[in-house]
CHARMM-style PDB file with segment names, atoms N, HN, CA, C and O in Angstrom:
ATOM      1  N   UNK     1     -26.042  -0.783 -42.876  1.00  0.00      PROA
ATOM      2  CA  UNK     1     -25.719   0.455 -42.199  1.00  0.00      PROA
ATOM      3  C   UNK     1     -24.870   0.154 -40.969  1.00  0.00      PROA
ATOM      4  O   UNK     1     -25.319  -0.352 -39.941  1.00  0.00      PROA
ATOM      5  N   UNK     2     -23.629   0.505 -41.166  1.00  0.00      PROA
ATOM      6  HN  UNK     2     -23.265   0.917 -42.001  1.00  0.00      PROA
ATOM      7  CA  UNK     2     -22.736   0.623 -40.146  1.00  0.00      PROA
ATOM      8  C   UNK     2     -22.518   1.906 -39.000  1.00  0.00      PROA
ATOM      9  O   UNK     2     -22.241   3.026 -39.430  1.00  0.00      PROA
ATOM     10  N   UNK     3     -22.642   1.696 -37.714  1.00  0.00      PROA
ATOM     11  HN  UNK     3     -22.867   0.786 -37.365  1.00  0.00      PROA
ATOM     12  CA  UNK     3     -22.601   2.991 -36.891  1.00  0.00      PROA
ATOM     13  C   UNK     3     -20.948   3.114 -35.978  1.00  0.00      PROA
ATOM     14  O   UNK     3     -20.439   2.326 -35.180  1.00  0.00      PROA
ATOM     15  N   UNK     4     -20.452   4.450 -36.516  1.00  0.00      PROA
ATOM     16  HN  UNK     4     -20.865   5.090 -37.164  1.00  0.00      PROA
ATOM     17  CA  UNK     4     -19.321   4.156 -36.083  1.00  0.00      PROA
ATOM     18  C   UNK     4     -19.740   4.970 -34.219  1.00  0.00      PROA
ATOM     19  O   UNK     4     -20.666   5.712 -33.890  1.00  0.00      PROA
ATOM     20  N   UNK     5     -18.595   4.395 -33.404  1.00  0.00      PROA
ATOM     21  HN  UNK     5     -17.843   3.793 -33.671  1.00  0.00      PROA
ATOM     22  CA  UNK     5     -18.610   4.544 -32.004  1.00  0.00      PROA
ATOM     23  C   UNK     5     -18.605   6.096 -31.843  1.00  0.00      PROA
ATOM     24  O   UNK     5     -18.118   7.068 -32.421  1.00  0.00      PROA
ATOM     25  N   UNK     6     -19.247   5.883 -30.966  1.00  0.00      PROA
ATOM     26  HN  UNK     6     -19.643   5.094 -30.497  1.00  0.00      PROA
ATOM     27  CA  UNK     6     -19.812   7.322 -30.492  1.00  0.00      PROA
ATOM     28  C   UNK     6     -18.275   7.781 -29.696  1.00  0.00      PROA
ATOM     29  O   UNK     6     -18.064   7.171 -28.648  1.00  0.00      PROA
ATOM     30  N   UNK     7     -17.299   8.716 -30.088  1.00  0.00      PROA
ATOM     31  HN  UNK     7     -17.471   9.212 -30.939  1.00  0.00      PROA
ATOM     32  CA  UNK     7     -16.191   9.186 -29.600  1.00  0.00      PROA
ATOM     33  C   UNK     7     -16.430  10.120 -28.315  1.00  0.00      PROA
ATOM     34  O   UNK     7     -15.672   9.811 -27.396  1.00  0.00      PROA
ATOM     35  N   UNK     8     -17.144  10.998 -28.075  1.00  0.00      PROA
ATOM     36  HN  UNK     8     -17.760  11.248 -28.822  1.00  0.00      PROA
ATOM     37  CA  UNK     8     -17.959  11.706 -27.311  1.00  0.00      PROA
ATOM     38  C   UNK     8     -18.536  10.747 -26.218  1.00  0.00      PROA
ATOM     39  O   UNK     8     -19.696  11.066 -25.959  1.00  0.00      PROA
ATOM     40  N   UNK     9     -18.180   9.881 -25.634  1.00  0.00      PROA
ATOM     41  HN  UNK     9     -17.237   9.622 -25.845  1.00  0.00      PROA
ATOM     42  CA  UNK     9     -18.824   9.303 -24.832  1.00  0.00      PROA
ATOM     43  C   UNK     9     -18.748   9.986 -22.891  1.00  0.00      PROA
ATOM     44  O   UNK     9     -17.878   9.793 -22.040  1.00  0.00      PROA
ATOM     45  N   UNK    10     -19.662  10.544 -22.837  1.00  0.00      PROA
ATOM     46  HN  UNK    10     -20.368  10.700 -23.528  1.00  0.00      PROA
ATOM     47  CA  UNK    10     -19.781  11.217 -21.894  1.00  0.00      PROA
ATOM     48  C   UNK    10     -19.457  10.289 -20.261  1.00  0.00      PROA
ATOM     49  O   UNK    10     -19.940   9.159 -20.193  1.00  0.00      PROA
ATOM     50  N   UNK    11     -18.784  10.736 -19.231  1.00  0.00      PROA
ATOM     51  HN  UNK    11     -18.391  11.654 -19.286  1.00  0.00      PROA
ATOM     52  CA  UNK    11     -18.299   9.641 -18.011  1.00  0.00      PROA
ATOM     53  C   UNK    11     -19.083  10.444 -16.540  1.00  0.00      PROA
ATOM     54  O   UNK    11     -18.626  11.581 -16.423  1.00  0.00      PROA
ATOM     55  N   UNK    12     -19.627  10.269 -15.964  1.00  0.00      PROA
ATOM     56  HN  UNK    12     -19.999   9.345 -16.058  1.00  0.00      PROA
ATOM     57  CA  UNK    12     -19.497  11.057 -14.574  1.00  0.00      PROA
ATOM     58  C   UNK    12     -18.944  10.062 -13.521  1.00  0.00      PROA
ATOM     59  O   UNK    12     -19.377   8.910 -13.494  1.00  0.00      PROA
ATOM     60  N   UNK    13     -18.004  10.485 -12.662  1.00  0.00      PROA
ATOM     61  HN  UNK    13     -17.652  11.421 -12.684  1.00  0.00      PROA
ATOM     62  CA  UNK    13     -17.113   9.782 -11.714  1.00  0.00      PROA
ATOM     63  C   UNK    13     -18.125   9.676 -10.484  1.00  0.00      PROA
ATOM     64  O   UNK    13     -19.254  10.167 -10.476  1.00  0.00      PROA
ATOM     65  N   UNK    14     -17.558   8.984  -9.488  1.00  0.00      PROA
ATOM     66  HN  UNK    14     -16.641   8.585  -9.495  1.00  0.00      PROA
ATOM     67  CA  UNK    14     -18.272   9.015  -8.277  1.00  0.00      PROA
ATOM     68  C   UNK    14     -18.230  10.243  -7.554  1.00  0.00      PROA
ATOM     69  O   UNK    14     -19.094  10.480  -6.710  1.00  0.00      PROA
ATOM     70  N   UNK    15     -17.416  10.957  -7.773  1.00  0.00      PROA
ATOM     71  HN  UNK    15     -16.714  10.764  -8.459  1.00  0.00      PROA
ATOM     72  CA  UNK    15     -17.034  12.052  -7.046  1.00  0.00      PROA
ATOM     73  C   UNK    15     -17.817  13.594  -7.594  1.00  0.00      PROA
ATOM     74  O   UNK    15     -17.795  14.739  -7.142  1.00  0.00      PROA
ATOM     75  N   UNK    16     -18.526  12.920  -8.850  1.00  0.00      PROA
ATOM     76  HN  UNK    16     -18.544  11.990  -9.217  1.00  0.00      PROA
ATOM     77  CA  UNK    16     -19.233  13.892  -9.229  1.00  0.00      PROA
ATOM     78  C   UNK    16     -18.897  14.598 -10.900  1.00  0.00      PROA
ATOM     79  O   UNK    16     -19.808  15.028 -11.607  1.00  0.00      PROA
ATOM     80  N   UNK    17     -17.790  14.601 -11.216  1.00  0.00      PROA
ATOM     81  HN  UNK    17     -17.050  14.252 -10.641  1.00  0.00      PROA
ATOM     82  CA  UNK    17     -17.208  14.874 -12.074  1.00  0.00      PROA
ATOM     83  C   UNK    17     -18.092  14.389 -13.243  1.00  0.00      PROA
ATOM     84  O   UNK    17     -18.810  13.390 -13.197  1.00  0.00      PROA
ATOM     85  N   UNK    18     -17.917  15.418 -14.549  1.00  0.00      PROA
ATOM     86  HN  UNK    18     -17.334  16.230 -14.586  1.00  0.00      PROA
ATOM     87  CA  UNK    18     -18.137  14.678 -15.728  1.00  0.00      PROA
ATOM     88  C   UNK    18     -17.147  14.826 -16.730  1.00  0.00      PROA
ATOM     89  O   UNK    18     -16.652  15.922 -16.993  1.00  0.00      PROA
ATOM     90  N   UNK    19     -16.748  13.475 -17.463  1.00  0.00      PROA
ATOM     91  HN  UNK    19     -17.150  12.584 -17.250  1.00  0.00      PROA
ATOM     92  CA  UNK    19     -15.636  13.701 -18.138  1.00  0.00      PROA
ATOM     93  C   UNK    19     -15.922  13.174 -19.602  1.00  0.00      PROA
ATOM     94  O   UNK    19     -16.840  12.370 -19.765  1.00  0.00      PROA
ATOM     95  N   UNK    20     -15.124  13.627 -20.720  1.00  0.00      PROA
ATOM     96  HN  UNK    20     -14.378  14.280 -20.587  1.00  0.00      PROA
ATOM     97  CA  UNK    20     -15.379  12.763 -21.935  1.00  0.00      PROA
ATOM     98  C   UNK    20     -14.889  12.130 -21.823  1.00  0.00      PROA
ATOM     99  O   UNK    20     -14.442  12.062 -20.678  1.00  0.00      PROA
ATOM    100  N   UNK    21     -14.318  10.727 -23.057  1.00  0.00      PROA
ATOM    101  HN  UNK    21     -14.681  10.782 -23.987  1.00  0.00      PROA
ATOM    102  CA  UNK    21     -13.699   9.752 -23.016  1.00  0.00      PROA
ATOM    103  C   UNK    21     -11.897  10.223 -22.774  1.00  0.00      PROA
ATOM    104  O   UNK    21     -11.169   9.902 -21.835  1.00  0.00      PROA
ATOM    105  N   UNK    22     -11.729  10.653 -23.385  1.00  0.00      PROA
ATOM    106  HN  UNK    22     -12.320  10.915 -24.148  1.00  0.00      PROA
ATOM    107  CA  UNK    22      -9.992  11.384 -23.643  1.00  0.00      PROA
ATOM    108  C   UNK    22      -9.885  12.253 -22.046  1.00  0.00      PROA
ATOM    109  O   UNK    22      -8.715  12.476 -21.735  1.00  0.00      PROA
ATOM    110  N   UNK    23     -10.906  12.743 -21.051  1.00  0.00      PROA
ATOM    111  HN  UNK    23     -11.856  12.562 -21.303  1.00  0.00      PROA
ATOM    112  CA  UNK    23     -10.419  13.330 -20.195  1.00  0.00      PROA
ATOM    113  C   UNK    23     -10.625  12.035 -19.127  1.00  0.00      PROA
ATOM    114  O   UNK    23     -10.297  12.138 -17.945  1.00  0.00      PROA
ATOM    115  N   UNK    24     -11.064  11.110 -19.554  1.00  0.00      PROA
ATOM    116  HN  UNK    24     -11.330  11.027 -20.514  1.00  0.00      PROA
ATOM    117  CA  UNK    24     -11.108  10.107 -18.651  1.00  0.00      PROA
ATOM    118  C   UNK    24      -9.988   9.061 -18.510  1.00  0.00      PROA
ATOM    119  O   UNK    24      -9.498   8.662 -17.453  1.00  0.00      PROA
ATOM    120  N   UNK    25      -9.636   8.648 -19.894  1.00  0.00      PROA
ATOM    121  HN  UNK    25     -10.034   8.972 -20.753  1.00  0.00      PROA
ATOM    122  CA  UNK    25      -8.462   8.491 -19.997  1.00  0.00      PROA
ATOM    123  C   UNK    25      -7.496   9.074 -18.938  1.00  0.00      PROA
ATOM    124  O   UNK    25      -7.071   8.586 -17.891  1.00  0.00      PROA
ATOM    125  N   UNK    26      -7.285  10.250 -19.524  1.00  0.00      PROA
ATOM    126  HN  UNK    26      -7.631  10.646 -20.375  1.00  0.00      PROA
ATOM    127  CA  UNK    26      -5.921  10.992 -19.255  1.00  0.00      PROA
ATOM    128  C   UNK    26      -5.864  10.909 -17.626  1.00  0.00      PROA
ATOM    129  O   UNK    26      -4.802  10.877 -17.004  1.00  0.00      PROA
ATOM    130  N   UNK    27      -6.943  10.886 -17.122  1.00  0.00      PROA
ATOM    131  HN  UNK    27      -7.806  10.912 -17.627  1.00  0.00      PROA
ATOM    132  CA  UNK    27      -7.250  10.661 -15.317  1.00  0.00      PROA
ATOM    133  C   UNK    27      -6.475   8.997 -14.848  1.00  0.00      PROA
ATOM    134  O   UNK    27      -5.532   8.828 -14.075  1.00  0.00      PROA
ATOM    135  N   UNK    28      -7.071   8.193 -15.436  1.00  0.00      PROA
ATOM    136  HN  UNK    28      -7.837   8.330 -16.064  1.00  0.00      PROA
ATOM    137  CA  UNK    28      -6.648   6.982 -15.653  1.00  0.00      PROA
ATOM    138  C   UNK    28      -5.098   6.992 -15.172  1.00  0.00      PROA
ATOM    139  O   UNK    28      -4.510   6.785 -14.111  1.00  0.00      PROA
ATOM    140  N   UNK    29      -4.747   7.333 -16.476  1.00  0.00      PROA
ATOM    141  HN  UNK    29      -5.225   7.501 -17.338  1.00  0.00      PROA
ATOM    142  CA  UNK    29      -2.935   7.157 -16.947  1.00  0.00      PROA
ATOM    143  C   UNK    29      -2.466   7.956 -15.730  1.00  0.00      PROA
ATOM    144  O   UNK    29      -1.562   7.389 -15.116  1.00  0.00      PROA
ATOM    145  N   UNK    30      -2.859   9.139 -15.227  1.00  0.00      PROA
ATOM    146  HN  UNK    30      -3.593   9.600 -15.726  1.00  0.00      PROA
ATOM    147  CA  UNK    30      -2.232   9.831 -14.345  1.00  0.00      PROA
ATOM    148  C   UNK    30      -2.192   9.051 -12.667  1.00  0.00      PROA
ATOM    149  O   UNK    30      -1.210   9.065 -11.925  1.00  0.00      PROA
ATOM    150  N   UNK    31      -3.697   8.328 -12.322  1.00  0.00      PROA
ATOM    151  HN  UNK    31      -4.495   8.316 -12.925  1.00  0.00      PROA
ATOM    152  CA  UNK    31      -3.732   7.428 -11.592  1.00  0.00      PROA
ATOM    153  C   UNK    31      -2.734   6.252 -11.787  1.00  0.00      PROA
ATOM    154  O   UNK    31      -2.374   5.569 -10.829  1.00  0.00      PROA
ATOM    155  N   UNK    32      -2.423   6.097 -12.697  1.00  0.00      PROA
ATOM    156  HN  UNK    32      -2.716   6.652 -13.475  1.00  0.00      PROA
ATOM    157  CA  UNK    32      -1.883   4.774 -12.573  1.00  0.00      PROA
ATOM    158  C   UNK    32      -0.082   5.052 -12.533  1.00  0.00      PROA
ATOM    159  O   UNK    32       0.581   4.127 -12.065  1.00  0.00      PROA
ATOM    160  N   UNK    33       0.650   6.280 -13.008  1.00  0.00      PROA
ATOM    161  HN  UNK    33       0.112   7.032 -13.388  1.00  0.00      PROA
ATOM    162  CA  UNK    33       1.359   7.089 -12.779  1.00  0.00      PROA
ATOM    163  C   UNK    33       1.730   6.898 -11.165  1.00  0.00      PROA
ATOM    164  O   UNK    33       2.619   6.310 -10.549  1.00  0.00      PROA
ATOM    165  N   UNK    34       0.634   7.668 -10.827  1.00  0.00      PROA
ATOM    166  HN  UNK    34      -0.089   8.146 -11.326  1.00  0.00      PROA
ATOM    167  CA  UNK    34       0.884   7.985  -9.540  1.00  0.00      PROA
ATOM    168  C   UNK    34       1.230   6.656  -8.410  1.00  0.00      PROA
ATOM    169  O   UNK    34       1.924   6.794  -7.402  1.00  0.00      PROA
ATOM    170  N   UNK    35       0.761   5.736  -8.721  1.00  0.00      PROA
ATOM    171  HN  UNK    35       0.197   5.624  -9.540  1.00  0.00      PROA
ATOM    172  CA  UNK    35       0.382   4.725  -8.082  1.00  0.00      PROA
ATOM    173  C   UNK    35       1.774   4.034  -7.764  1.00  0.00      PROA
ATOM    174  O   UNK    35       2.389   3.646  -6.771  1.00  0.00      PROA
ATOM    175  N   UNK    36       2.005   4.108  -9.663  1.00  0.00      PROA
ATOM    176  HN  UNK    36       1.505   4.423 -10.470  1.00  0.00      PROA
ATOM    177  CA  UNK    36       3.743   3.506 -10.157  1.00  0.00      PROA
ATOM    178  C   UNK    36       4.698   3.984  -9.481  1.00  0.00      PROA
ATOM    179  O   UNK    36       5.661   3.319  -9.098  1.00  0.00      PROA
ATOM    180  N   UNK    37       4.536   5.092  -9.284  1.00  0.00      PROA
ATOM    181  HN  UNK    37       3.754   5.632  -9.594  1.00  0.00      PROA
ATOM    182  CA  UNK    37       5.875   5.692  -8.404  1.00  0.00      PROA
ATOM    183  C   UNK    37       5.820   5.536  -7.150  1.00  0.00      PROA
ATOM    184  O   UNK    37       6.762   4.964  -6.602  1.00  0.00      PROA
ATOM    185  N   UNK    38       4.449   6.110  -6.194  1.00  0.00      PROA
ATOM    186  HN  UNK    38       3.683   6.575  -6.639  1.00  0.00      PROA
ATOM    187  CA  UNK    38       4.219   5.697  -5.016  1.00  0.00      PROA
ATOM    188  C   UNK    38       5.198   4.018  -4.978  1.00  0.00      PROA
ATOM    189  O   UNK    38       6.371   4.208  -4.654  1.00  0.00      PROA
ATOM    190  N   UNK    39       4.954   2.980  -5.173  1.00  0.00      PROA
ATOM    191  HN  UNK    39       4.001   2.827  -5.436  1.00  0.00      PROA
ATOM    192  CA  UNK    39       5.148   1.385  -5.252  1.00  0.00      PROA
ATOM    193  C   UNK    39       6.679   1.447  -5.430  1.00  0.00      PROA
ATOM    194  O   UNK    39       7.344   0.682  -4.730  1.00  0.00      PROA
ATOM    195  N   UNK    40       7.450   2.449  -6.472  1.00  0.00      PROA
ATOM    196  HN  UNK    40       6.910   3.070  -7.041  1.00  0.00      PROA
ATOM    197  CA  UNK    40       9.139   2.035  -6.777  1.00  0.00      PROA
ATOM    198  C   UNK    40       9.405   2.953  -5.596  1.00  0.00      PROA
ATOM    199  O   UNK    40      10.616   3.168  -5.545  1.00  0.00      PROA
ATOM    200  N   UNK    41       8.762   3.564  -4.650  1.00  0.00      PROA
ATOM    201  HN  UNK    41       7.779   3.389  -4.691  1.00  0.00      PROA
ATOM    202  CA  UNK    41       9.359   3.987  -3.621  1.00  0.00      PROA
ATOM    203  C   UNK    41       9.364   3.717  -2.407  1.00  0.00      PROA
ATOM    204  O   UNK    41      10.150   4.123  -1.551  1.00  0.00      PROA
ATOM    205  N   UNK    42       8.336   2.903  -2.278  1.00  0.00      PROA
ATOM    206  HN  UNK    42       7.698   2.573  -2.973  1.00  0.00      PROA
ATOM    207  CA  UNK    42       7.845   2.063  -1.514  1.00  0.00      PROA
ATOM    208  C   UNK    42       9.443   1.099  -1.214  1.00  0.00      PROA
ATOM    209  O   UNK    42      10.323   1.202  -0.359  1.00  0.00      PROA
ATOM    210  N   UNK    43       9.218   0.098  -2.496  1.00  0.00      PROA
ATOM    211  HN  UNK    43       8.503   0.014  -3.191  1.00  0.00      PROA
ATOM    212  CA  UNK    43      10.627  -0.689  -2.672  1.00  0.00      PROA
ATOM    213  C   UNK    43      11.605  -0.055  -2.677  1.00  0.00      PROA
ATOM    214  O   UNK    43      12.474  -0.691  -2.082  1.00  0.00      PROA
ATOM    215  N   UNK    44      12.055   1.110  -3.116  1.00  0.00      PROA
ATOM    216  HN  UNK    44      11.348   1.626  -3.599  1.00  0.00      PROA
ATOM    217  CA  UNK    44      13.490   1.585  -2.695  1.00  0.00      PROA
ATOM    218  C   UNK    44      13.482   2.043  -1.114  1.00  0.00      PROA
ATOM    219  O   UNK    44      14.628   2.123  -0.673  1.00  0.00      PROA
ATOM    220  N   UNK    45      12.477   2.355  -0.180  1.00  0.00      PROA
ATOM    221  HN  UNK    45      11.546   2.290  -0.539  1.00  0.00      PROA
ATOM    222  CA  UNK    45      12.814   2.410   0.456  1.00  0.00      PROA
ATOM    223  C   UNK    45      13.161   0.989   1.617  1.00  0.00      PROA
ATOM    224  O   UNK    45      13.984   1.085   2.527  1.00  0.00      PROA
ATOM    225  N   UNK    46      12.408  -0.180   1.356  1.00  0.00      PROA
ATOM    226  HN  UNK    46      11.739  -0.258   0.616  1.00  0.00      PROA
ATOM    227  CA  UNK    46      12.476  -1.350   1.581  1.00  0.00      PROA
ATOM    228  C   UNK    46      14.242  -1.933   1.566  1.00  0.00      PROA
ATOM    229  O   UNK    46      15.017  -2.377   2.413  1.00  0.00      PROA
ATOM    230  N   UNK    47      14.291  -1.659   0.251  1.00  0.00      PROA
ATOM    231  HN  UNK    47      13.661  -1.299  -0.437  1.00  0.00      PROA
ATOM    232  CA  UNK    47      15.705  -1.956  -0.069  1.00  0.00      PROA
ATOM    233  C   UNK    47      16.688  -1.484   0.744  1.00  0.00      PROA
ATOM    234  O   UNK    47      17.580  -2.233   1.143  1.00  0.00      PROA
ATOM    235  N   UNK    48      16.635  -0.337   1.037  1.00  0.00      PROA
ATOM    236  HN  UNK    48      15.911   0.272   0.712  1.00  0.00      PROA
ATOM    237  CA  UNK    48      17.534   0.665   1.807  1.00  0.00      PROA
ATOM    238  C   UNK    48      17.491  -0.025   3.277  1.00  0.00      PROA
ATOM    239  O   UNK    48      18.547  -0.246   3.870  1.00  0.00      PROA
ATOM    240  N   UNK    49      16.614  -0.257   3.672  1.00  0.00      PROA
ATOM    241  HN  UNK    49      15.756  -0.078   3.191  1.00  0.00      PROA
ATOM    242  CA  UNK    49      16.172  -0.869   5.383  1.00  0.00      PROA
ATOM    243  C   UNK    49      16.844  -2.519   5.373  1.00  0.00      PROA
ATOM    244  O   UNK    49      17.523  -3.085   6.229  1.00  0.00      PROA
ATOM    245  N   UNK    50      16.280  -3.062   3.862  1.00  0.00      PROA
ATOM    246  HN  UNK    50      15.729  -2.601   3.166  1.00  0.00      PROA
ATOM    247  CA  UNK    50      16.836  -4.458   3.735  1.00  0.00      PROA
ATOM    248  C   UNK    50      18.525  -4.303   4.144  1.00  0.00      PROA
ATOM    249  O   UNK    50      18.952  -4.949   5.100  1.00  0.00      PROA
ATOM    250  N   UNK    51      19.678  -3.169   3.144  1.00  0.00      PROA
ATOM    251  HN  UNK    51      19.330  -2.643   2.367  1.00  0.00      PROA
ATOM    252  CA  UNK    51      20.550  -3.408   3.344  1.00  0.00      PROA
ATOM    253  C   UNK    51      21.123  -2.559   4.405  1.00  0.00      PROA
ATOM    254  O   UNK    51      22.342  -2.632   4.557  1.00  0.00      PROA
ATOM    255  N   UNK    52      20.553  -1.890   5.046  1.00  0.00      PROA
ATOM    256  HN  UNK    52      19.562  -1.831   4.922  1.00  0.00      PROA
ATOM    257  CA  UNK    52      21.057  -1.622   6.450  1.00  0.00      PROA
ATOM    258  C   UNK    52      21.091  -3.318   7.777  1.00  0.00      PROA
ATOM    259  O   UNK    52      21.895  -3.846   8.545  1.00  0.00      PROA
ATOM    260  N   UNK    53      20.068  -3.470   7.438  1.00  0.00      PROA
ATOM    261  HN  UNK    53      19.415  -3.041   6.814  1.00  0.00      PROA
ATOM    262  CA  UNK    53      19.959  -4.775   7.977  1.00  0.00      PROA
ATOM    263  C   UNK    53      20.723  -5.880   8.320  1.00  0.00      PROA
ATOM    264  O   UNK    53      20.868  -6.396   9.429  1.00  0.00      PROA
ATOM    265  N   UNK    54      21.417  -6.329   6.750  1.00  0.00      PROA
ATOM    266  HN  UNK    54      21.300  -5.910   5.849  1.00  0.00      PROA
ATOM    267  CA  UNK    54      22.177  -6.737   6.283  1.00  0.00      PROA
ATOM    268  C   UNK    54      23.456  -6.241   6.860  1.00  0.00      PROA
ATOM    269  O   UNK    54      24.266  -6.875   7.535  1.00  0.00      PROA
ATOM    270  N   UNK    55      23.493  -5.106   6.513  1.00  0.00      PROA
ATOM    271  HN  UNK    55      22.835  -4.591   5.964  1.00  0.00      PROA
ATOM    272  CA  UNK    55      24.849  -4.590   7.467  1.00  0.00      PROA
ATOM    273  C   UNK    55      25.414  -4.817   8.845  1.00  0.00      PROA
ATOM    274  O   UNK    55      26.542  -5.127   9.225  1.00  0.00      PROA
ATOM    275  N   UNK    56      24.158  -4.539   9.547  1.00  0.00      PROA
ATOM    276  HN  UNK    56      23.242  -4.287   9.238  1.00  0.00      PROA
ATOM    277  CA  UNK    56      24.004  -5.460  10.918  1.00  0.00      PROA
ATOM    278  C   UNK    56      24.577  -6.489  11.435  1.00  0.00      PROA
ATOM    279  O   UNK    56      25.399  -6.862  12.272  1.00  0.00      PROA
ATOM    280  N   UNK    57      23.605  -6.929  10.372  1.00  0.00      PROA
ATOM    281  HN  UNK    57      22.937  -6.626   9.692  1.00  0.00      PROA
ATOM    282  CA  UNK    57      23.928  -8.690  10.528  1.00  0.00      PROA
ATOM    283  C   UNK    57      25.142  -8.788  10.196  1.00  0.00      PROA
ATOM    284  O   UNK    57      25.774  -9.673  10.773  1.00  0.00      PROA
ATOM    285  N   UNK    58      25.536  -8.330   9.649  1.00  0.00      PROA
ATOM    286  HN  UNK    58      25.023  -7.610   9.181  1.00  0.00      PROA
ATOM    287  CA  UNK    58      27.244  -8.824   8.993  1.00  0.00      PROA
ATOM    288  C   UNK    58      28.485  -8.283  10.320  1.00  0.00      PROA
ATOM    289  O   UNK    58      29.556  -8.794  10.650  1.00  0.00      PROA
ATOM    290  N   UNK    59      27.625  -6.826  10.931  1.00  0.00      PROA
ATOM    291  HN  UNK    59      26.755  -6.411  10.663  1.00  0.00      PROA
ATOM    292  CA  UNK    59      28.731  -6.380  12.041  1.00  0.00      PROA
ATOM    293  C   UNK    59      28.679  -7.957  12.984  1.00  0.00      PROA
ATOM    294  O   UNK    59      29.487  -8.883  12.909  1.00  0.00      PROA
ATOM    295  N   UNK    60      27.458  -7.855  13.843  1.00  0.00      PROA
ATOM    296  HN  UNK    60      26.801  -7.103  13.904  1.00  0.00      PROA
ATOM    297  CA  UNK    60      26.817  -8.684  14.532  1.00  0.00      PROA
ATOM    298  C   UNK    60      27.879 -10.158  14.125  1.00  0.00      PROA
ATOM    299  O   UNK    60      28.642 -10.515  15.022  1.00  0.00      PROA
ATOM    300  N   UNK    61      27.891 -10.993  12.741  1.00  0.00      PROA
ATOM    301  HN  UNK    61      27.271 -10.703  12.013  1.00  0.00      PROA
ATOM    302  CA  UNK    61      28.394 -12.272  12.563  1.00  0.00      PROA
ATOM    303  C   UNK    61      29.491 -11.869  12.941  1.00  0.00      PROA
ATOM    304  O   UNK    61      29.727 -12.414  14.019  1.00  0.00      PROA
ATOM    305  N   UNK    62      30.591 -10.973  12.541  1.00  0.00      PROA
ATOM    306  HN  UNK    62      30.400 -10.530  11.665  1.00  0.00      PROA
ATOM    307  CA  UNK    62      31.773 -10.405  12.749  1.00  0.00      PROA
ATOM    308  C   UNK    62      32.166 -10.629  14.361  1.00  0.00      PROA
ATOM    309  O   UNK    62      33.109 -11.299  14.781  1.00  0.00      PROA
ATOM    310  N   UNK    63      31.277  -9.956  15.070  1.00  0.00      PROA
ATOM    311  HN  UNK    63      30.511  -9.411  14.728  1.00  0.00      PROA
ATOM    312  CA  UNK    63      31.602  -9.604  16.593  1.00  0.00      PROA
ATOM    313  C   UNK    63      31.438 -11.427  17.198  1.00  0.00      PROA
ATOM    314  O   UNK    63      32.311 -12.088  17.760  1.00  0.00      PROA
ATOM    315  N   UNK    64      30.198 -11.801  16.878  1.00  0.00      PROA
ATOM    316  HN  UNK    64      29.489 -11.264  16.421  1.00  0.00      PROA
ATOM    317  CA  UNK    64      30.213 -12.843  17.721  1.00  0.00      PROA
ATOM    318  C   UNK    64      31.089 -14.156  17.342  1.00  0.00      PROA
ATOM    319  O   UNK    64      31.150 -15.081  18.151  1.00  0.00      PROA
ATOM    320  N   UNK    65      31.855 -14.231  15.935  1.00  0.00      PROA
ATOM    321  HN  UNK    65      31.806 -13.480  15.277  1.00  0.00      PROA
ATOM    322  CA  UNK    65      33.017 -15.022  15.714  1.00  0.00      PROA
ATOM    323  C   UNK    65      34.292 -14.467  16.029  1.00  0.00      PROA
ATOM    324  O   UNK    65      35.208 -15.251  15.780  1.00  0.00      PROA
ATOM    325  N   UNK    66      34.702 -13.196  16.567  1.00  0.00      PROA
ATOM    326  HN  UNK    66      33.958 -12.559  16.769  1.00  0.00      PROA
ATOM    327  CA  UNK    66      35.916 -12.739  16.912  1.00  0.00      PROA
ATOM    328  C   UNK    66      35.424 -12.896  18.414  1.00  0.00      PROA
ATOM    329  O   UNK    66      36.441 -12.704  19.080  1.00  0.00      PROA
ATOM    330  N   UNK    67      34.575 -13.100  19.104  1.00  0.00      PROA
ATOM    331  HN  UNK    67      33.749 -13.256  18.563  1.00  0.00      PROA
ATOM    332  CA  UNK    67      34.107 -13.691  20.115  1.00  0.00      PROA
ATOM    333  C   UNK    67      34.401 -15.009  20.673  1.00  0.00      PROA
ATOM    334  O   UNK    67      34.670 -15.077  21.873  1.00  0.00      PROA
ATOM    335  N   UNK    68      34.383 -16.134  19.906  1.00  0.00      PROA
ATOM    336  HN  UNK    68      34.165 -16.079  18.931  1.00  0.00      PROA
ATOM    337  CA  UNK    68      34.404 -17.257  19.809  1.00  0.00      PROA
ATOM    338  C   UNK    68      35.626 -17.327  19.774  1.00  0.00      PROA
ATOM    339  O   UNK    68      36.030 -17.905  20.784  1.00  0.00      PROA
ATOM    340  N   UNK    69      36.624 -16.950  18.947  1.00  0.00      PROA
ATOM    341  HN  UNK    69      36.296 -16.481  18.127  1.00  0.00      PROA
ATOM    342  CA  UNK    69      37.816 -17.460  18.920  1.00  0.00      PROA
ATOM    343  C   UNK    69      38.892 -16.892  19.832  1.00  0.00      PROA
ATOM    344  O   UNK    69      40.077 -17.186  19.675  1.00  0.00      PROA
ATOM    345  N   UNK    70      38.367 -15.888  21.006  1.00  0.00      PROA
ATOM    346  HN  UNK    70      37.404 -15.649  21.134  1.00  0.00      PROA
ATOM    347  CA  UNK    70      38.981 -15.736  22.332  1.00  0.00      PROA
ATOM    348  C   UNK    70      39.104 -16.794  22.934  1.00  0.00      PROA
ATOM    349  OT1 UNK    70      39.605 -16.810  24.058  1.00  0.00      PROA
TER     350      UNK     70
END
């Protein structure tokens, strides 16, 4: 006698919630969603600061070698 998995598997969250398996899931994926994008924006905004930075630095090398060769 084989017992197949109980699909119905009932969840309650910390927060109180009770969920089946498929609404627990779907919480999951949306968490992890959320998370994903929060993080590529995180880094694009990083990036953006990196190459302002960069820019800087490049005025900055500019000025202080047209400096030098007065």
């Amino acid at each position: 006698m084989s017992t197949a998995p109980n699909p119905t598997r009932i969840i309650k969250t910390r927060s109180g919630r009770v969920l089946d398996q498929a609404a627990f899931e779907a919480t999951i994926d949306a968490g992890l969603a959320r998370r994903e994008r929060e993080l590529t924006s995180r880094r694009a905004k990083a990036k953006r600061a990196a190459s302002r930075l960069s820019e800087k630095a490049q005025e900055v090398k500019k000025k202080v070698t047209a400096a030098l060769r007065c």
